[in-house]
C-alpha positions in Angstrom: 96.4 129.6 23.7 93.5 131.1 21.1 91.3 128.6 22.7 91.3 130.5 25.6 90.0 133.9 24.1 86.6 133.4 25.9 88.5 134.7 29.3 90.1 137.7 28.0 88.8 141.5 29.0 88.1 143.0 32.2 85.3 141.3 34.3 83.8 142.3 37.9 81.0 140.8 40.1 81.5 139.2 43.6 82.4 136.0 45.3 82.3 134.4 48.3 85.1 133.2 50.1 85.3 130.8 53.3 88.2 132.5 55.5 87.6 129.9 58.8 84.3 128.7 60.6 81.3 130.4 59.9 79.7 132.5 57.0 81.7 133.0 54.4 83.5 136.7 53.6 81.0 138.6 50.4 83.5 140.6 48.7 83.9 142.8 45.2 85.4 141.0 43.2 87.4 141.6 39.8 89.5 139.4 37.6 91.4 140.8 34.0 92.6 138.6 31.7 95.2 139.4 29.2 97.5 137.8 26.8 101.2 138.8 27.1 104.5 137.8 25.4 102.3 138.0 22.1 100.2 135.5 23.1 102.4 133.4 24.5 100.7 133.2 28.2 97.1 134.3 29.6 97.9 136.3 32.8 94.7 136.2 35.2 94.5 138.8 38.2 91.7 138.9 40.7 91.2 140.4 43.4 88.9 140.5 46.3 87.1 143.6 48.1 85.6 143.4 51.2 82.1 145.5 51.2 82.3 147.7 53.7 85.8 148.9 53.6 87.1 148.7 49.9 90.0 146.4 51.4 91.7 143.9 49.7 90.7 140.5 51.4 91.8 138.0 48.3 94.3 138.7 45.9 95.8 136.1 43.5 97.6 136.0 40.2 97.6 133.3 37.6 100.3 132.2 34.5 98.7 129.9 32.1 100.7 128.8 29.4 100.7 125.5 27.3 103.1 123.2 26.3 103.3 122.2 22.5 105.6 119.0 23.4 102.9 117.4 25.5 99.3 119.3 24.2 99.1 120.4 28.3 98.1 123.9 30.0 99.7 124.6 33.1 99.2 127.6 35.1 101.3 128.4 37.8 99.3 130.5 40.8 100.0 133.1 43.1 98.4 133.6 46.1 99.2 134.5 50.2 102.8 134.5 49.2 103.1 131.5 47.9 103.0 130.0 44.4 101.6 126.4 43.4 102.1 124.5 39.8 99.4 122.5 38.6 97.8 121.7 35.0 95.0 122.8 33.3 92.2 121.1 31.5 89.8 122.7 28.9 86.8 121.0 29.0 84.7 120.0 25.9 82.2 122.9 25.9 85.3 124.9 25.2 84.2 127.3 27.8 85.3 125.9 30.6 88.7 125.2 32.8 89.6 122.8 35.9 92.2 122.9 38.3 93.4 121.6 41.6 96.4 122.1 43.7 97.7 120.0 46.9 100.0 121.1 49.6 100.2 118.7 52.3 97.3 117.3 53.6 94.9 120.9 52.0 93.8 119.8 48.4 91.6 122.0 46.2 89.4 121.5 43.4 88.3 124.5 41.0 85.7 124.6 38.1 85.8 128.2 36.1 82.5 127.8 33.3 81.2 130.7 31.0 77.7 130.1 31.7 74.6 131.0 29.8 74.0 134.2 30.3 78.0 134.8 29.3 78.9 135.3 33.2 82.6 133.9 34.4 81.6 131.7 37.1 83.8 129.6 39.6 83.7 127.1 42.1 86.6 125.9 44.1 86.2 123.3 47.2 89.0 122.8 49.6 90.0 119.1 51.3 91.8 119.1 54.4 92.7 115.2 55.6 90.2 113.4 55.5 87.3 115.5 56.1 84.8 116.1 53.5 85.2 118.7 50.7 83.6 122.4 51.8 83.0 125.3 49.3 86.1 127.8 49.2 85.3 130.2 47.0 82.6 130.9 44.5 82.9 133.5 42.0 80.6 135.4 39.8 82.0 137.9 37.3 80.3 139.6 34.4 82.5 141.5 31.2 83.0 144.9 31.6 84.4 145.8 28.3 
């Protein structure tokens, strides 16, 4: 789990989210990452302000935890009431995660990097059928602490 000290602290920024046909939503968005259970897991909240109003438009919790046994992350995420279970890969840079979930015919695809200038970025495209993949939500977060 040390390998994924590089997400740890508080960071804020904003992200765009596609909620339906036409522009996407702009909203504040903040995401803290801490270790619990003595380092056991890396819990991951963000949550997603809309602009004008201060309401919360996205809100989503995330469990990652790894598995000795079988040298796998999962995380299991939280999100619209419902919770999904996928696995987790740390990518060679040692900076960066990917994801995806499926339920039913809606498949999702997520890249979280630590880019150059130290920012928590993240893209995540949604499938539905067979129709081409379409940005879902892109995130851009900077440390706060």
């Amino acid at each position: 789990m040390k390998k994924l000290d590089f997400l740890a602290g508080k960071w804020a920024g904003e992200a765009r989210l596609l909620r339906g046909p036409g522009e996407p939503v702009v909203l504040v968005q903040t995401e803290e990452a801490q270790f619990k259970l003595g380092g056991l897991i890396l819990e991951i909240e963000g949550i997603g302000r809309t602009m004008p109003d201060n309401k919360p438009a996205l809100e989503a919790l995330g469990i990652i935890s790894f598995d000795d046994e079988t040298g796998t992350y999962y995380m299991r995420a939280f999100n619209d009431g419902r919770f999904l279970e996928t696995d987790v890969k740390l990518l060679a840079d040692g900076k960066s995660l990917t994801w995806s979930f499926a339920l039913g015919q809606i498949r999702t695809s997520s890249v979280l990097r630590i880019n150059e200038k130290g920012e928590w970025t993240e893209l995540a495209e949604i499938t539905i059928e067979s129709q081409p993949a379409r940005k879902l939500l892109e995130l851009s977060v900077r440390r706060q602490e």
